[in-house]
TIDO-195795 format. One line per field, with one value per residue (C-alpha): residue number from 0; residue in three letters; x, z, y. Coordinates in steps of 0.5 Angstrom, whole numbers, plus 500, padded with zeros to 3 digits. Layout:
pos	[NUM  ...]
code	[ALA  ...]
X	[X  ...]
Z	[Z  ...]
Y	[Y  ...]
//
This chain:
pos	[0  1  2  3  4  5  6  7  8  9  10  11  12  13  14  15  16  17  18  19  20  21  22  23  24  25  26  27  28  29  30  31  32  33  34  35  36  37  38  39  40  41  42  43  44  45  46  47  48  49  50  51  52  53  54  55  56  57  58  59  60  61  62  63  64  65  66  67  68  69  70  71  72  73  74  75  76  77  78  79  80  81  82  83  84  85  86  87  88  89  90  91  92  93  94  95  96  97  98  99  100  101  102  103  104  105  106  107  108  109  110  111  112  113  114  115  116  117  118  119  120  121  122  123  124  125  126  127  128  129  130  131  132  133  134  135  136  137  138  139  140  141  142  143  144  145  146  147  148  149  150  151  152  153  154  155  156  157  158  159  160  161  162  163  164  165  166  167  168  169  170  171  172  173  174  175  176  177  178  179  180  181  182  183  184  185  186  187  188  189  190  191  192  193  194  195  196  197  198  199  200  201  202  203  204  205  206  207  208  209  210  211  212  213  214  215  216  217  218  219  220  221  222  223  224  225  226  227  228  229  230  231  232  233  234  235  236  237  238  239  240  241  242  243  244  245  246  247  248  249  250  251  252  253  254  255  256  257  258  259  260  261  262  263  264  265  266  267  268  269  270  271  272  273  274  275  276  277  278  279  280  281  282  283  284  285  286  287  288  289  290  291  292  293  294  295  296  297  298  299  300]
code	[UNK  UNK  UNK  UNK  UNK  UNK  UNK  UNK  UNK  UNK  UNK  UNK  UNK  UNK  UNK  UNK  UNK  UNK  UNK  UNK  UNK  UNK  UNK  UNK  UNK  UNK  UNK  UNK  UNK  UNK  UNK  UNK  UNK  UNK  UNK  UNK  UNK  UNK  UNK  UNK  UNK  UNK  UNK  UNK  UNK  UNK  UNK  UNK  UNK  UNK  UNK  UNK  UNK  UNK  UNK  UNK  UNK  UNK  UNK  UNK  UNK  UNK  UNK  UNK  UNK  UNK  UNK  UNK  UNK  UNK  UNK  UNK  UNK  UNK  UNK  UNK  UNK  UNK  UNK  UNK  UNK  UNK  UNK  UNK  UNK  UNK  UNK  UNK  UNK  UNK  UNK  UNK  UNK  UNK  UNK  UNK  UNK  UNK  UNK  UNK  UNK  UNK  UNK  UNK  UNK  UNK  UNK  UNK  UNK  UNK  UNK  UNK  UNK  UNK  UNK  UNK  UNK  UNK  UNK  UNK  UNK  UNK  UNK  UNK  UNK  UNK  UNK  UNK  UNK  UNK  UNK  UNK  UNK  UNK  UNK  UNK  UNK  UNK  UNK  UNK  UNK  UNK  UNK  UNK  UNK  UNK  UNK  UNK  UNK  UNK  UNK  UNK  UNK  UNK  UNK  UNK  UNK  UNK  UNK  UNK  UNK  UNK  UNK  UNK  UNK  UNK  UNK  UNK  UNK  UNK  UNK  UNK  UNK  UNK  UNK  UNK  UNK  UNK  UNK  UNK  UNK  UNK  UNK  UNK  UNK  UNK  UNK  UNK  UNK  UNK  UNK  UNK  UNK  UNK  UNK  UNK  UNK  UNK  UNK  UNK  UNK  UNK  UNK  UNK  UNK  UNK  UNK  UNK  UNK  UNK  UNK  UNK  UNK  UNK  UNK  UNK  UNK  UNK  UNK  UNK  UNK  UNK  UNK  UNK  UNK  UNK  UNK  UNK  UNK  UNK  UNK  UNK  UNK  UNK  UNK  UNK  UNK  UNK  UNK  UNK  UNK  UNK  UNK  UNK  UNK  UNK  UNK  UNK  UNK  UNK  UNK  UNK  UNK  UNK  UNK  UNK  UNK  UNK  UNK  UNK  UNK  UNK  UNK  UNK  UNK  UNK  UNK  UNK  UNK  UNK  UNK  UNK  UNK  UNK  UNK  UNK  UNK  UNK  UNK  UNK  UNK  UNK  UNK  UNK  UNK  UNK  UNK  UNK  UNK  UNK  UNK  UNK  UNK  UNK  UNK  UNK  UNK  UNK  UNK  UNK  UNK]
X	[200  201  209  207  202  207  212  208  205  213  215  209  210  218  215  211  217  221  215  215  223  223  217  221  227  223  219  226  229  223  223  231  230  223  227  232  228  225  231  233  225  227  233  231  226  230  236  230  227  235  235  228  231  237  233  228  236  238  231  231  239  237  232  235  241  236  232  239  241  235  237  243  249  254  254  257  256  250  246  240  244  250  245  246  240  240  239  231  227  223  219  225  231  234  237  242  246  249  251  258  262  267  269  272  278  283  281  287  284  285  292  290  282  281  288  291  296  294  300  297  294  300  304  297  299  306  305  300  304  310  306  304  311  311  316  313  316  311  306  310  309  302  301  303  299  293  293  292  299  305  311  313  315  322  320  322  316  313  316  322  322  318  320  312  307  302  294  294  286  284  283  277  278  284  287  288  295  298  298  303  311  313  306  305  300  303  302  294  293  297  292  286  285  288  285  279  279  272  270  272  276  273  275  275  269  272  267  268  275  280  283  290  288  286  294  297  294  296  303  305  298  299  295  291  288  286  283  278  277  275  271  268  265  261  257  258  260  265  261  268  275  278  273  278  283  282  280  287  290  294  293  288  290  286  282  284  277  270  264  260  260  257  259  256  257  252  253  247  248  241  241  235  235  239  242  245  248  251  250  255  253  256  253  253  249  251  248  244  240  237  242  243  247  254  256  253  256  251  255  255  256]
Z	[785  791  791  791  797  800  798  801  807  809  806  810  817  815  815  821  824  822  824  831  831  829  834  840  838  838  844  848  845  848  854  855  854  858  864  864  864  870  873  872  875  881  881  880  886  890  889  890  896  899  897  900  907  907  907  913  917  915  917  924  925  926  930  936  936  935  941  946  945  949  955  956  953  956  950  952  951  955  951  945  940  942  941  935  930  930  923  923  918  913  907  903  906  913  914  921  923  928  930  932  936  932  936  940  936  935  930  925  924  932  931  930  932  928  924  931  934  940  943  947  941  937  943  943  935  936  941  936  930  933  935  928  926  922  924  931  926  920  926  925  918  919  924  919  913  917  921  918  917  913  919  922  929  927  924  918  912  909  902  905  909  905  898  898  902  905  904  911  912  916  912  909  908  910  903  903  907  901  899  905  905  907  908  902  902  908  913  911  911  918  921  918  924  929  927  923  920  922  918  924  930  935  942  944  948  954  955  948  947  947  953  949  947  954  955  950  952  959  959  966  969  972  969  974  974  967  968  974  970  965  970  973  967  965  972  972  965  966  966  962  960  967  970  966  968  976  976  973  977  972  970  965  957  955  949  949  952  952  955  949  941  935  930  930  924  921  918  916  912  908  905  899  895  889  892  899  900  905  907  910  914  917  921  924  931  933  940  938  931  928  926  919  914  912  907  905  901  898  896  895  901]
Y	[771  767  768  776  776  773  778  784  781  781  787  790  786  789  796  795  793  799  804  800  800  808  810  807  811  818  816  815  821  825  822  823  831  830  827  832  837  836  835  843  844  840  843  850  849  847  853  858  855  855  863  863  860  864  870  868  865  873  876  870  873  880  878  875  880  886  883  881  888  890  886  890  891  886  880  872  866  865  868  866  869  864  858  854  852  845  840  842  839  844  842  838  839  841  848  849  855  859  866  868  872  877  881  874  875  880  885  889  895  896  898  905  906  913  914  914  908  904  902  896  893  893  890  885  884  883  877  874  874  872  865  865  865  871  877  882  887  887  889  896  897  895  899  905  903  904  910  916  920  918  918  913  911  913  920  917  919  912  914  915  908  904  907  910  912  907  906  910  907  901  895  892  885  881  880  887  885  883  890  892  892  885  880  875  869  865  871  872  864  863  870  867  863  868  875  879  885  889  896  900  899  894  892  884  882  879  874  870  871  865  863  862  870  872  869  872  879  878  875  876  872  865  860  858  865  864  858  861  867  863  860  865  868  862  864  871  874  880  887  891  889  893  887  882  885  885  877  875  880  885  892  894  894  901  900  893  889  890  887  887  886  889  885  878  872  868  862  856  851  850  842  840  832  837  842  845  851  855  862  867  873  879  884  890  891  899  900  906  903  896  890  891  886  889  883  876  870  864  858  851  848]
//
């Protein structure tokens, strides 16, 4: 009888044993899955805070760029607009951002405003695409395949010289390169840097643009003179293209230049302990209507 007391006794403490081993085992098993449930809340959280911030630096964006066109109509560098947002703390994270220009870089569809050619700004582009090492011809081609008709300079039709008829339209994005005669990969990667392509044909701001533009674009003004040009319009931003022209001594490129800019870019960087993303904007500012956003891409950053 003892033998069997005993017998139970460690046949119980066995089982208490493996109840104990077993209740752990479901504990952690519930713990695991309770813990990585609360990682896709906190996750959740903090991507809808981001998409929550990136409508205020949208709704922030419009706002300056609605209040500048106010104050005239002459865009530079002075201006709120072209103050970036620093890191600034928010509630969990940090959000930064800036506002640029557009208009700063050379835009492809100025080759042929309204379907028409524009022979300075083809002139422009060839300069520009022989620094880019891609052949000043494909300016040409390109030219064709934006303005409105199908005949080319030479009184050729497009069948006839490029074995069909171009898109006859301007551009909508710079990948649309790849559908003209003679671009590929190289050729859009090498512009990327160089040029934009806006929905409508759009003179360069003069105030923004790159001193190595500005030089390229007058090729007979001596360097010294684009220096204090560049110079001068840090004090004093030039009130037209013609003005650009006359501080670097050359005639005016008509069609070329401006003054002010109607298509900004937003860039902002939204950062929470889990997630950080950035936000892409592109917007339209016409000089008679509210700033409106033309396309926004929200990524990983």
């Amino acid at each position: 009888m003892t033998r069997q007391r005993r017998y139970l006794r460690g046949a119980a403490l066995v089982v208490a044993m493996l109840l104990t081993a077993l209740g752990a085992a479901v504990a952690t098993q519930m713990i695991v899955p309770l813990s990585g449930w609360l990682e896709r809340e906190y996750r959740a959280r903090d991507i809808q805070a981001s998409y929550t911030l990136a409508d205020a630096a949208a709704s922030w964006a419009l706002t300056v760029l609605a209040g500048d066109l106010r104050l005239g109509p002459i865009d530079h560098y002075g201006e709120l607009w072209a103050t970036p947002l620093a890191a600034t703390p928010v509630e969990g994270g940090t959000i930064e951002g800036r506002i640029t220009d557009l208009q700063s870089r050379f835009n492809l569809n100025n080759l042929a405003p309204r379907g028409v050619k524009s022979a300075a700004n083809i002139a422009l582009a060839k300069a520009l695409f022989a620094q880019a090492k891609i052949a000043p011809a494909l300016v040409d081609t390109l030219a064709d395949a934006i303005d409105r008709d199908e005949v080319t300079d030479e009184g050729q039709s497009e069948r006839q010289r490029y074995g069909r008829v171009l898109r006859n339209a301007p551009l909508t994005r710079l990948a649309e390169l790849l559908g003209v005669p003679g671009f590929n990969d190289d050729h859009v990667r090498s512009l990327s840097t160089l040029v934009v392509v806006l929905p409508e044909a759009s003179p360069i701001n003069a105030n923004t643009a790159s001193r190595a533009l500005i030089a390229i674009a007058f090729p007979g003004a001596p360097a010294d003179m684009v220096d204090r040009a560049i110079a001068r319009r840090a004090q004093q931003p030039f009130a037209s293209g013609d003005d650009l022209a006359a501080a670097l001594g050359q005639p005016a490129l008509t069609g070329v230049f401006s003054a002010s800019t109607q298509y900004f870019a937003v860039e902002a960087v939204i950062r929470f302990e889990r997630v950080a993303h950035r936000l892409q904007l592109h917007i339209a500012r016409p000089t008679n209507a509210r700033p409106t956003v033309i396309s926004r891409i929200i990524s990983n950053a």
